[in-house]
ZASE-925891 format. One record per residue: residue number from 1; residue in one letter; chain; x, y, z of N, C-alpha, C, CB in turn. Coordinates in Angstrom, 1 decimal, m for minus. Each point is the difference from the previous one (the first is absolute). Glycine has a CB too. Example, Ala and Ser with C-alpha at 12.3 -4.5 7.8 and 13.67 -1.06 7.14 Angstrom:
node nr=1&rest=A&kette=A&n.u=13.2&n.v=m5.7&n.w=7.8&ca.u=m0.9&ca.v=1.2&ca.w=0.0&c.u=0.9&c.v=1.2&c.w=0.0&cb.u=m1.9&cb.v=m1.2&cb.w=1.2
node nr=2&rest=S&kette=A&n.u=1.5&n.v=2.3&n.w=m1.9&ca.u=0.9&ca.v=1.1&ca.w=0.0&c.u=m0.8&c.v=1.1&c.w=0.8&cb.u=1.2&cb.v=m0.6&cb.w=m2.2
END
This chain:
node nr=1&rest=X&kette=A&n.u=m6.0&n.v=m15.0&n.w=57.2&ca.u=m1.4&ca.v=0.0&ca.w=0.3&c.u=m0.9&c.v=0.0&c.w=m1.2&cb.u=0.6&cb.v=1.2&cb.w=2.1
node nr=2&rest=X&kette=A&n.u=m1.6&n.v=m2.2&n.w=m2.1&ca.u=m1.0&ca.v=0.1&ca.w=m0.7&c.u=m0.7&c.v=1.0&c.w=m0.6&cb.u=0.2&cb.v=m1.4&cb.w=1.1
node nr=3&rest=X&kette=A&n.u=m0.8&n.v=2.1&n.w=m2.5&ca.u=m0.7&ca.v=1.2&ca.w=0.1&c.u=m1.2&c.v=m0.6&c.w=m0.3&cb.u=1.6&cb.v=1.8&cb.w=m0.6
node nr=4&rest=X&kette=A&n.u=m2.9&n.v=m1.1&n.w=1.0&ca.u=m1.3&ca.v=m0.6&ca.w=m0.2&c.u=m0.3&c.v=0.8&c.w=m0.7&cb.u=m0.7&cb.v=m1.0&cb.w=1.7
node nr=5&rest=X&kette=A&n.u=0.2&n.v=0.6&n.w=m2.8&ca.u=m0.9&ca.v=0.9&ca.w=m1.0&c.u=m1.5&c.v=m0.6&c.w=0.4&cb.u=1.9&cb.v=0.3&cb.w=m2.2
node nr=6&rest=X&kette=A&n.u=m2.6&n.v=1.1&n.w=2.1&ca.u=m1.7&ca.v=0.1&ca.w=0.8&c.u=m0.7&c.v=0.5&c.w=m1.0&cb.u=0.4&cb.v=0.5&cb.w=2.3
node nr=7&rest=X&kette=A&n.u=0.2&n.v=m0.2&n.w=m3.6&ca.u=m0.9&ca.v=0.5&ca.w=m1.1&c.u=m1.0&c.v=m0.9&c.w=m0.7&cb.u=2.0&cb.v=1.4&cb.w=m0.4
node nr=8&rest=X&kette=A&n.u=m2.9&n.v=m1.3&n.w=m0.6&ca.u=m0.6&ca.v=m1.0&ca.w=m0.7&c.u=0.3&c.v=0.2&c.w=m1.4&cb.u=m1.7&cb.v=m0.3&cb.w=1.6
node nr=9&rest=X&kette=A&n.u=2.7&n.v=0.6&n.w=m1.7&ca.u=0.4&ca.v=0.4&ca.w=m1.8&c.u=0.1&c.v=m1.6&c.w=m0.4&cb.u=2.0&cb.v=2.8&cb.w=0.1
node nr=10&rest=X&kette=A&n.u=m2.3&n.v=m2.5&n.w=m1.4&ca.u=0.1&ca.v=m1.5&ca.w=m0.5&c.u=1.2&c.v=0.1&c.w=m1.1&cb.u=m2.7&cb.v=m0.8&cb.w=0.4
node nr=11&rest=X&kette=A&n.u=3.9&n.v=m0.3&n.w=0.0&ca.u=1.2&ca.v=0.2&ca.w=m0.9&c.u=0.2&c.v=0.0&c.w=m1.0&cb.u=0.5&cb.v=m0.6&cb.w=1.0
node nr=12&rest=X&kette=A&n.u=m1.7&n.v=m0.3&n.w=m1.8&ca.u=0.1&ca.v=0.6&ca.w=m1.8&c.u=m0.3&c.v=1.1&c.w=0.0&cb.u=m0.5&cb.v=m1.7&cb.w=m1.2
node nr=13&rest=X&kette=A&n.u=m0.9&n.v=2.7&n.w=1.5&ca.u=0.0&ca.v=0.8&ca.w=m0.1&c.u=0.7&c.v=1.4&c.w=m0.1&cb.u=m1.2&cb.v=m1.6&cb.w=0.4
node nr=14&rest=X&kette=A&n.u=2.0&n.v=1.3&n.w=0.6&ca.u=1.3&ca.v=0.8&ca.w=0.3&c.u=0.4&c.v=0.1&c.w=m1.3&cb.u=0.7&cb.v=m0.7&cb.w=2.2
node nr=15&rest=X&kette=A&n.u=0.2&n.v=m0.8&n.w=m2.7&ca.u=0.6&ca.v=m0.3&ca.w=m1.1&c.u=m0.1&c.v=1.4&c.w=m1.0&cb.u=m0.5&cb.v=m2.7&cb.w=0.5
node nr=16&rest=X&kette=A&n.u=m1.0&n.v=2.1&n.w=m1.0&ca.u=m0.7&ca.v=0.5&ca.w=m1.4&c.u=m0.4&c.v=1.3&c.w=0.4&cb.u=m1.0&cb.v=m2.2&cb.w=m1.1
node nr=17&rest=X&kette=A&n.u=1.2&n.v=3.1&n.w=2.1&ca.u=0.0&ca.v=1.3&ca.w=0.0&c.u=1.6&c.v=0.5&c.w=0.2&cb.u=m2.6&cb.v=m0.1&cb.w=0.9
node nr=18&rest=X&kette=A&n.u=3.1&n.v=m0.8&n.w=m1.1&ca.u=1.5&ca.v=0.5&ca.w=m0.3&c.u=0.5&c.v=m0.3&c.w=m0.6&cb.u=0.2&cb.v=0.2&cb.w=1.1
node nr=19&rest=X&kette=A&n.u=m0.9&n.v=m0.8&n.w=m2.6&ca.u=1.1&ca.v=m0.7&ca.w=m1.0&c.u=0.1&c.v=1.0&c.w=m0.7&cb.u=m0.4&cb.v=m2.3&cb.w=m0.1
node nr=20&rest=X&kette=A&n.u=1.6&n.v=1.9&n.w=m0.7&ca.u=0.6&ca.v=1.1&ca.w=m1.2&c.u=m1.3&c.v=m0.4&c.w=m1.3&cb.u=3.3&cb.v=m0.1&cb.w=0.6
node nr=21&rest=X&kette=A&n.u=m3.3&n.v=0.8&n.w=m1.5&ca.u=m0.6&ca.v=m0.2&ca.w=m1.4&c.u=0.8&c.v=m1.4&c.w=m0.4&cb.u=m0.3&cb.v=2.8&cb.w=m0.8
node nr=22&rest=X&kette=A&n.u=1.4&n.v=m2.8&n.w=0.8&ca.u=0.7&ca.v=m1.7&ca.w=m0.5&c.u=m0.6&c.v=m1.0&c.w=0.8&cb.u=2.4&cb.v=0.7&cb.w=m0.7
node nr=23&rest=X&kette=A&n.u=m2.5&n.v=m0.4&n.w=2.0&ca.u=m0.4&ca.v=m1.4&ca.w=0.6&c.u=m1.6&c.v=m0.1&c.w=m0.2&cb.u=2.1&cb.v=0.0&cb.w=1.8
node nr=24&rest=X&kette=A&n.u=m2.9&n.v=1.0&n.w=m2.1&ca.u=m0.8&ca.v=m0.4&ca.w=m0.4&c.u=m0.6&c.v=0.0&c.w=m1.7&cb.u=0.2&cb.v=0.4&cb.w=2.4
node nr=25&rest=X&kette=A&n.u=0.6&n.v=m0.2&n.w=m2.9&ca.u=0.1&ca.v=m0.1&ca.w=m1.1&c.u=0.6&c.v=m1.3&c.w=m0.4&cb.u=0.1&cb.v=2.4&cb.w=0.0
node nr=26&rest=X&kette=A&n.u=0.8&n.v=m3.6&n.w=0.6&ca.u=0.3&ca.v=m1.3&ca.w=0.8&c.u=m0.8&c.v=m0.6&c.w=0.4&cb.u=1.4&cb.v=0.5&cb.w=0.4
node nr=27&rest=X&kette=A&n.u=m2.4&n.v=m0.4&n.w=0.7&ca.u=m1.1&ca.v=m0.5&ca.w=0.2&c.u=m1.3&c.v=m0.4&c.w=m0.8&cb.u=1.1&cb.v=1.1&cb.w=1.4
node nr=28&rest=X&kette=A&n.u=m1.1&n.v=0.2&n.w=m2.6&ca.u=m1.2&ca.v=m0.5&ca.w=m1.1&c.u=0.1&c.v=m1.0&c.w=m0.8&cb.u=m0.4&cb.v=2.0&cb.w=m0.2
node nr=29&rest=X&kette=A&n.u=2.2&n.v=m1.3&n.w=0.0&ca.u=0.3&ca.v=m1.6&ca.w=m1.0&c.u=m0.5&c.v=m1.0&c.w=0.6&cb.u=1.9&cb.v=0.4&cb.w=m0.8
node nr=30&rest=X&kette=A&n.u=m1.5&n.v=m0.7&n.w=2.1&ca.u=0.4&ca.v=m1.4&ca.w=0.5&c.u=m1.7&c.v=m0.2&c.w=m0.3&cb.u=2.5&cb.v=0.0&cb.w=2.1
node nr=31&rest=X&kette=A&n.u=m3.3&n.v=0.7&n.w=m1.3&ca.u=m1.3&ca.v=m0.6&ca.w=m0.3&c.u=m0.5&c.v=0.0&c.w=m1.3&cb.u=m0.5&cb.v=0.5&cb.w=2.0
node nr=32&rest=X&kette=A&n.u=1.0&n.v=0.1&n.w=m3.3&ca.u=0.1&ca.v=m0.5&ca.w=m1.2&c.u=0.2&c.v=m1.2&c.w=m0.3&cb.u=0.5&cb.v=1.6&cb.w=m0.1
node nr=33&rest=X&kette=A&n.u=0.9&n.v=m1.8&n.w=0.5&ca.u=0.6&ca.v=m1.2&ca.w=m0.3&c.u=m1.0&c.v=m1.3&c.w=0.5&cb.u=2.4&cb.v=1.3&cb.w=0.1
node nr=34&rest=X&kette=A&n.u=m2.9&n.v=m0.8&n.w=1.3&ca.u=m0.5&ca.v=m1.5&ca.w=0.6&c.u=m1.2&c.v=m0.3&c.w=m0.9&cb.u=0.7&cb.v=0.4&cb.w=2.7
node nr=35&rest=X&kette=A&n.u=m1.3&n.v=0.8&n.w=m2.4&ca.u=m1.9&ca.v=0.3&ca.w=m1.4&c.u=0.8&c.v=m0.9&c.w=m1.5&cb.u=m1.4&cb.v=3.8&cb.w=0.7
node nr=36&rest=X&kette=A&n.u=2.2&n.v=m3.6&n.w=m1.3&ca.u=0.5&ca.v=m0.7&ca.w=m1.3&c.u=0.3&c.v=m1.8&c.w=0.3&cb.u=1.3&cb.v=2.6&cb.w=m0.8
node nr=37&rest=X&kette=A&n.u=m0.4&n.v=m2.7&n.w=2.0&ca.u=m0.2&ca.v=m1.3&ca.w=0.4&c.u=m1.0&c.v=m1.1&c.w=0.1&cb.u=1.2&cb.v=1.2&cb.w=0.7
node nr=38&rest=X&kette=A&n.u=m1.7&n.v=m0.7&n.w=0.3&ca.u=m1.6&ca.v=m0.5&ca.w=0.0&c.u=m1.0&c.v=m0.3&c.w=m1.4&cb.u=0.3&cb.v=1.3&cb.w=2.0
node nr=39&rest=X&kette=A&n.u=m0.2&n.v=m0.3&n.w=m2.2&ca.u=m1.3&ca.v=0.1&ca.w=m1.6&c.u=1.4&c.v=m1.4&c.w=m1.0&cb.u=m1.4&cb.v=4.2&cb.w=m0.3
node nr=40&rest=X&kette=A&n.u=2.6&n.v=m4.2&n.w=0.4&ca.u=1.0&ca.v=m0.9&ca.w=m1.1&c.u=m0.6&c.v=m1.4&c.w=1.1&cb.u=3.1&cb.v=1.9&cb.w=m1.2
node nr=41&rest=X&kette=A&n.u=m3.1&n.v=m1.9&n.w=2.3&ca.u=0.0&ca.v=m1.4&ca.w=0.6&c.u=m1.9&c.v=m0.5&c.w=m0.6&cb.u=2.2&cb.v=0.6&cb.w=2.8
node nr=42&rest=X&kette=A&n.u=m3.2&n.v=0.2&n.w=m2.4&ca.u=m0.7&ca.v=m0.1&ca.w=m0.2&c.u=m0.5&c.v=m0.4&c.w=m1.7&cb.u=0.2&cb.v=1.2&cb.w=2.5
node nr=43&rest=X&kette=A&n.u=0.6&n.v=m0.4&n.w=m3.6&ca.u=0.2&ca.v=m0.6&ca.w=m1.8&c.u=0.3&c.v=m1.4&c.w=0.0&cb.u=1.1&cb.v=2.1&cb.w=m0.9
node nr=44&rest=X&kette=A&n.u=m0.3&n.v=m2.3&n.w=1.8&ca.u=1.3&ca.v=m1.4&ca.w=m0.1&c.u=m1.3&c.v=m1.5&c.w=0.9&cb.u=3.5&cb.v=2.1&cb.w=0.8
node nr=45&rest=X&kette=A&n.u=m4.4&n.v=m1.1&n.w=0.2&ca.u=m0.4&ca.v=m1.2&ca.w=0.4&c.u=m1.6&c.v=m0.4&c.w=m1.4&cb.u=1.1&cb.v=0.6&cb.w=3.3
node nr=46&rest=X&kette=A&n.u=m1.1&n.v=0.7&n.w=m3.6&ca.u=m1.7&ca.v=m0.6&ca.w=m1.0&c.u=0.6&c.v=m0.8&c.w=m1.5&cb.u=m1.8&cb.v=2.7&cb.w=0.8
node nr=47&rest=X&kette=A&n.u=2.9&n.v=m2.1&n.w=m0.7&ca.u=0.7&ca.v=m0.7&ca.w=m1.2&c.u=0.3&c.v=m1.7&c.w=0.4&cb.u=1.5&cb.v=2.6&cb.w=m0.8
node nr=48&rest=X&kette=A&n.u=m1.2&n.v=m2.9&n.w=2.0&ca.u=0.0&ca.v=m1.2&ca.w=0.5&c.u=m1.2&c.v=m0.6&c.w=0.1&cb.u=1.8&cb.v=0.7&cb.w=1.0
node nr=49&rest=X&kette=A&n.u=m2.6&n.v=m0.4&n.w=m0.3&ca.u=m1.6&ca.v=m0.7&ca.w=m0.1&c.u=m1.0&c.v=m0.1&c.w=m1.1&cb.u=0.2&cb.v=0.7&cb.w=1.8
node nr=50&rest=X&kette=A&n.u=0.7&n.v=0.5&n.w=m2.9&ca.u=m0.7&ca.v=m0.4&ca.w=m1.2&c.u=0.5&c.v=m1.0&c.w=m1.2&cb.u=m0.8&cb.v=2.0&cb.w=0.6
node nr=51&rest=X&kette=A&n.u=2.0&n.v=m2.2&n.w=m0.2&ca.u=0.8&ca.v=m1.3&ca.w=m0.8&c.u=m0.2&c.v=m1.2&c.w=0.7&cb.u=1.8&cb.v=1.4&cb.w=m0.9
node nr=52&rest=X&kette=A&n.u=m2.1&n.v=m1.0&n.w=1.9&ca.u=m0.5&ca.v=m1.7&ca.w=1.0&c.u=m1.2&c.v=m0.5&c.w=m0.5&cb.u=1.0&cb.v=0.6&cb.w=2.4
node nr=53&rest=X&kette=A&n.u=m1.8&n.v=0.8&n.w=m2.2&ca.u=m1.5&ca.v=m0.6&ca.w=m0.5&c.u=m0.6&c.v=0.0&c.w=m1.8&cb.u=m0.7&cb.v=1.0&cb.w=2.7
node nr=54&rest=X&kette=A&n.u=2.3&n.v=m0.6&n.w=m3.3&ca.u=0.0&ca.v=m0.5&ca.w=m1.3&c.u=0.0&c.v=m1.6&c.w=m0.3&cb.u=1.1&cb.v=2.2&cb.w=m0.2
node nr=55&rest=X&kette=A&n.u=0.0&n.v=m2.3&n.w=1.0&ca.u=0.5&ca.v=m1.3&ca.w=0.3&c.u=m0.6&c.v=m1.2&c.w=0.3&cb.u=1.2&cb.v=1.3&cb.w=0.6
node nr=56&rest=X&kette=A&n.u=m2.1&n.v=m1.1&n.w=0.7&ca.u=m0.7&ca.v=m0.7&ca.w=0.6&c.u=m1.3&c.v=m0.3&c.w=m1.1&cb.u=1.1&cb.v=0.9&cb.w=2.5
node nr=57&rest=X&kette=A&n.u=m1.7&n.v=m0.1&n.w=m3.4&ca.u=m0.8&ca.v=0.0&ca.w=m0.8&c.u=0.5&c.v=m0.9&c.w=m1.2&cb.u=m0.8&cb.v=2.2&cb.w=1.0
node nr=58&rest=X&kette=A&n.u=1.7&n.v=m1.8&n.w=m1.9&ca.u=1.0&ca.v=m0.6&ca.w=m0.4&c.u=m0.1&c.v=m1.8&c.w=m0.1&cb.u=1.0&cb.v=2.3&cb.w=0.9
node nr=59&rest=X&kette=A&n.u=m0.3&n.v=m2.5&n.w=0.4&ca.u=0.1&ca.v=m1.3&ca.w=0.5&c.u=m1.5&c.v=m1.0&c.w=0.2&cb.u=2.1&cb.v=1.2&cb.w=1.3
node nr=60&rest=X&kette=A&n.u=m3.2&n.v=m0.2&n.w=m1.0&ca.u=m1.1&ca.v=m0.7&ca.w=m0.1&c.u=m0.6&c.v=m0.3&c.w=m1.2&cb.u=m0.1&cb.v=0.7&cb.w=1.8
node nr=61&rest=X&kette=A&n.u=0.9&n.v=m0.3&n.w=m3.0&ca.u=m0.6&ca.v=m0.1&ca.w=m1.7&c.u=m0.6&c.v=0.9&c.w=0.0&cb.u=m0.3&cb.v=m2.0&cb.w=m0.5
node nr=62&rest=X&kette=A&n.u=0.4&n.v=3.1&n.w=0.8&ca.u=m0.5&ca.v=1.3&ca.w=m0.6&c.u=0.4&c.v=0.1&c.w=m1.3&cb.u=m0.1&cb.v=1.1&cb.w=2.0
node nr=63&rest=X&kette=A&n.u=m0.5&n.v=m1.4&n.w=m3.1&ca.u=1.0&ca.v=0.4&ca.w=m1.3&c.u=0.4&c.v=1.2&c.w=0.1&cb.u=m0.8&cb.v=m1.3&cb.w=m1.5
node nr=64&rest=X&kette=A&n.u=m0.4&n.v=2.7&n.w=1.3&ca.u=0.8&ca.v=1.4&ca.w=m0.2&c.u=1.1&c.v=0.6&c.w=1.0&cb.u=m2.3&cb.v=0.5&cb.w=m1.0
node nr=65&rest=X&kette=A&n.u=2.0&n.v=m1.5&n.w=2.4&ca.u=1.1&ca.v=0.3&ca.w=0.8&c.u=1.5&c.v=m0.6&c.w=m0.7&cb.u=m1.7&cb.v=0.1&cb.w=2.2
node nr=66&rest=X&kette=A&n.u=1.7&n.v=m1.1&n.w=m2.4&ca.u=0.9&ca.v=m1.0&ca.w=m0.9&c.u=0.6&c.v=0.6&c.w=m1.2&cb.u=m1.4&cb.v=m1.8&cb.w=0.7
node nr=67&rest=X&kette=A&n.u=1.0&n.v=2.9&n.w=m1.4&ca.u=0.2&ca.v=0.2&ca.w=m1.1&c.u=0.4&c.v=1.6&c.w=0.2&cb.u=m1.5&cb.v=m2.0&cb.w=m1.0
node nr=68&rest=X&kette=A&n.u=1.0&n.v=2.6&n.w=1.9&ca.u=0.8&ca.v=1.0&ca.w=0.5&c.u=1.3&c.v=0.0&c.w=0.8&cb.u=m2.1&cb.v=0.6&cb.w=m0.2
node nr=69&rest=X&kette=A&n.u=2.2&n.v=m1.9&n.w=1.0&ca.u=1.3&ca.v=m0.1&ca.w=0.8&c.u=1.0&c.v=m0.4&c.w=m1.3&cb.u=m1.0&cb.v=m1.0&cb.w=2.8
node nr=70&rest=X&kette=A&n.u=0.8&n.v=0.1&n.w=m4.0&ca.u=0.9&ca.v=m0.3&ca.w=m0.8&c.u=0.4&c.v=1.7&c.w=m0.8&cb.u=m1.0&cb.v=m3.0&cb.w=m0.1
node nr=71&rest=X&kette=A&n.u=m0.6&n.v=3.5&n.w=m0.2&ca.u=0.8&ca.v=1.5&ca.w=m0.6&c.u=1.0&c.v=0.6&c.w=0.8&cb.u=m1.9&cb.v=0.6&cb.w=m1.0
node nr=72&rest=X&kette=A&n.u=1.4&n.v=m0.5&n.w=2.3&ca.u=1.5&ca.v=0.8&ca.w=0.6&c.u=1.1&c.v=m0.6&c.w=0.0&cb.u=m1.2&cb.v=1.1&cb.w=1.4
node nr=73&rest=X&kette=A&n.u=1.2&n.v=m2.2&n.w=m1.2&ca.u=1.3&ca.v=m1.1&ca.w=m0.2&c.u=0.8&c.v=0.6&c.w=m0.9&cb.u=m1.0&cb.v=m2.1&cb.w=0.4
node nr=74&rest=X&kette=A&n.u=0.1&n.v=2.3&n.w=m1.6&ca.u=0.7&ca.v=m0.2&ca.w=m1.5&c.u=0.2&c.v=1.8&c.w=m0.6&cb.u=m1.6&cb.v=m2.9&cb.w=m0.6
node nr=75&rest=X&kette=A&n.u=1.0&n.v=3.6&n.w=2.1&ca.u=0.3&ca.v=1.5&ca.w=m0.4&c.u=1.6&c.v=0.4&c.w=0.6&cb.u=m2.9&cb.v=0.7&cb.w=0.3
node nr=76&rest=X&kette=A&n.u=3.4&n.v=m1.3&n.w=0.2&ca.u=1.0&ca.v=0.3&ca.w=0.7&c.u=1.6&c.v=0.1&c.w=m0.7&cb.u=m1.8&cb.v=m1.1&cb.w=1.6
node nr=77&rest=X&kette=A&n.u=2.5&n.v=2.7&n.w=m1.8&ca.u=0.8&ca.v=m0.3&ca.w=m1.0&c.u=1.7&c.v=0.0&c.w=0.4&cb.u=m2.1&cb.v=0.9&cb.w=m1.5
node nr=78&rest=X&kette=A&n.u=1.8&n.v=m0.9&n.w=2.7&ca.u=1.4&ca.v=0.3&ca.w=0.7&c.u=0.3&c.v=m1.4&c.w=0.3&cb.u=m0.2&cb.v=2.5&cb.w=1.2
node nr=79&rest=X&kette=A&n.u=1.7&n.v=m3.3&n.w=m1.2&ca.u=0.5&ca.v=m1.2&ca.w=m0.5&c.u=m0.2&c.v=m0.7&c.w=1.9&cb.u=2.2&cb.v=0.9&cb.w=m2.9
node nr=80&rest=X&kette=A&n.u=m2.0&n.v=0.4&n.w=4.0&ca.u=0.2&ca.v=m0.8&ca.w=1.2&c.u=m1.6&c.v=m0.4&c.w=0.3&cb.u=2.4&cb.v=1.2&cb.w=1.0
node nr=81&rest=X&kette=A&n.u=m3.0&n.v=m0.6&n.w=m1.8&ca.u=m1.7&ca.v=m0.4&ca.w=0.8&c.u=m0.8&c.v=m1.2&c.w=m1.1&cb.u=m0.4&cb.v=3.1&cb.w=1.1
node nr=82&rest=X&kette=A&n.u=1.0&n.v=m3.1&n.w=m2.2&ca.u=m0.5&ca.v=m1.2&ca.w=m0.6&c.u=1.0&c.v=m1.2&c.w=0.7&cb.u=m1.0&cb.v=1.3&cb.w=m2.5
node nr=83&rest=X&kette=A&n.u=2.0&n.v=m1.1&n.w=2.8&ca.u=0.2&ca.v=m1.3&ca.w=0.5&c.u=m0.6&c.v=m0.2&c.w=1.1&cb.u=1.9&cb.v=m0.2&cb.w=m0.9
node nr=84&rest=X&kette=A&n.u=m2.6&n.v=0.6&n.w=1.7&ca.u=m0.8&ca.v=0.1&ca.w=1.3&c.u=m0.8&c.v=m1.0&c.w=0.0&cb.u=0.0&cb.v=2.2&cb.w=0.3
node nr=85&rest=X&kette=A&n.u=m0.4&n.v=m2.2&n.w=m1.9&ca.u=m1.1&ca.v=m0.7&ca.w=m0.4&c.u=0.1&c.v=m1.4&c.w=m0.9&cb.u=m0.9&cb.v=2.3&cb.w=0.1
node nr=86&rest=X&kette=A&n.u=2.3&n.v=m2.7&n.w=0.1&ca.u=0.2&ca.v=m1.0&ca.w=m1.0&c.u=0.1&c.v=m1.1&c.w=0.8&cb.u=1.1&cb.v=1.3&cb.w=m1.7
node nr=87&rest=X&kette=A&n.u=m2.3&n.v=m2.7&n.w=0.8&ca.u=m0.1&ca.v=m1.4&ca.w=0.6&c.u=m0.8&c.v=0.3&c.w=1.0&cb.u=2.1&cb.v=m1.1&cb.w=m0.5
node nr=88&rest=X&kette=A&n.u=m2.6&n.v=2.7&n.w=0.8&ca.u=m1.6&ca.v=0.0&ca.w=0.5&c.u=m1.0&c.v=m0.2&c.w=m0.2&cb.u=0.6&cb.v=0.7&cb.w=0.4
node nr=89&rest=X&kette=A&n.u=m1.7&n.v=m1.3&n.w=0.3&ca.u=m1.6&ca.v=0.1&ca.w=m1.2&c.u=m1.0&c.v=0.3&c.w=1.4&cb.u=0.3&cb.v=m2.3&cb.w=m2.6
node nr=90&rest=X&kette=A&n.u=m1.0&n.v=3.1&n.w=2.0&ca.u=m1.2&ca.v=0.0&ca.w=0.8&c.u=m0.4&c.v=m1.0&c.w=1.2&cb.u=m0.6&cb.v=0.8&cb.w=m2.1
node nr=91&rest=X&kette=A&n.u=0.5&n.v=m2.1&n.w=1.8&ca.u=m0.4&ca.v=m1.4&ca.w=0.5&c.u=0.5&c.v=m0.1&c.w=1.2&cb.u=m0.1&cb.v=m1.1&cb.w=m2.1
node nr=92&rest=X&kette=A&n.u=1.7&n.v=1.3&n.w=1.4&ca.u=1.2&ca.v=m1.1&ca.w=0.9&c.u=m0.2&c.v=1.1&c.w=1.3&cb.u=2.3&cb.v=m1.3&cb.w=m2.2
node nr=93&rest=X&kette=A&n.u=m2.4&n.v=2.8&n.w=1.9&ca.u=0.9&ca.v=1.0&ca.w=0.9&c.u=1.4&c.v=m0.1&c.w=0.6&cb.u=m2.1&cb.v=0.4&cb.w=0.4
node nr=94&rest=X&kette=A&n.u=2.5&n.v=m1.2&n.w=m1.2&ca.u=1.9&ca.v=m0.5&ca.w=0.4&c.u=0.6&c.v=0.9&c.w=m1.2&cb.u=0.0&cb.v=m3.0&cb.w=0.9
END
């Protein structure tokens, strides 16, 4: 037979008046972790729209844009990220 529950308790609530210190001590992290996520996705996208609209500036003969995309080119000292850049130019974007 079926049991009816007629209460209005709400199930998380339950939960989080019954967690241990670890689980909620687990919980902060996690919303740590997500708050850190976000704010890294959100670096990753301004870092993106600002090398595009480096770029795009760049490409239209901007010299100082032109002359800053070659400095960073030419700042780069780790061997896998200058090849990133090799037989590239501004112009081509190939």
């Amino acid at each position: 037979m079926a049991q009816v529950f007629k209460g209005t308790r709400d199930k998380k609530q339950g939960r989080k008046e019954n967690a241990t210190a670890d689980q909620i001590s687990a919980r902060e992290d996690l919303a740590q972790a997500r708050s850190q996520t976000r704010a890294r996705k959100l670096d990753t996208r301004r870092k993106i729209l600002l090398g595009g609209g480096l770029l795009a500036l760049a490409r239209a003969g901007d010299e100082t844009a032109t002359a800053l995309v070659h400095k960073i080119i030419n700042h780069q000292f780790r061997d896998i990220d200058q090849k990133a850049f090799e037989g590239w130019s501004v112009t081509s974007g190939e």
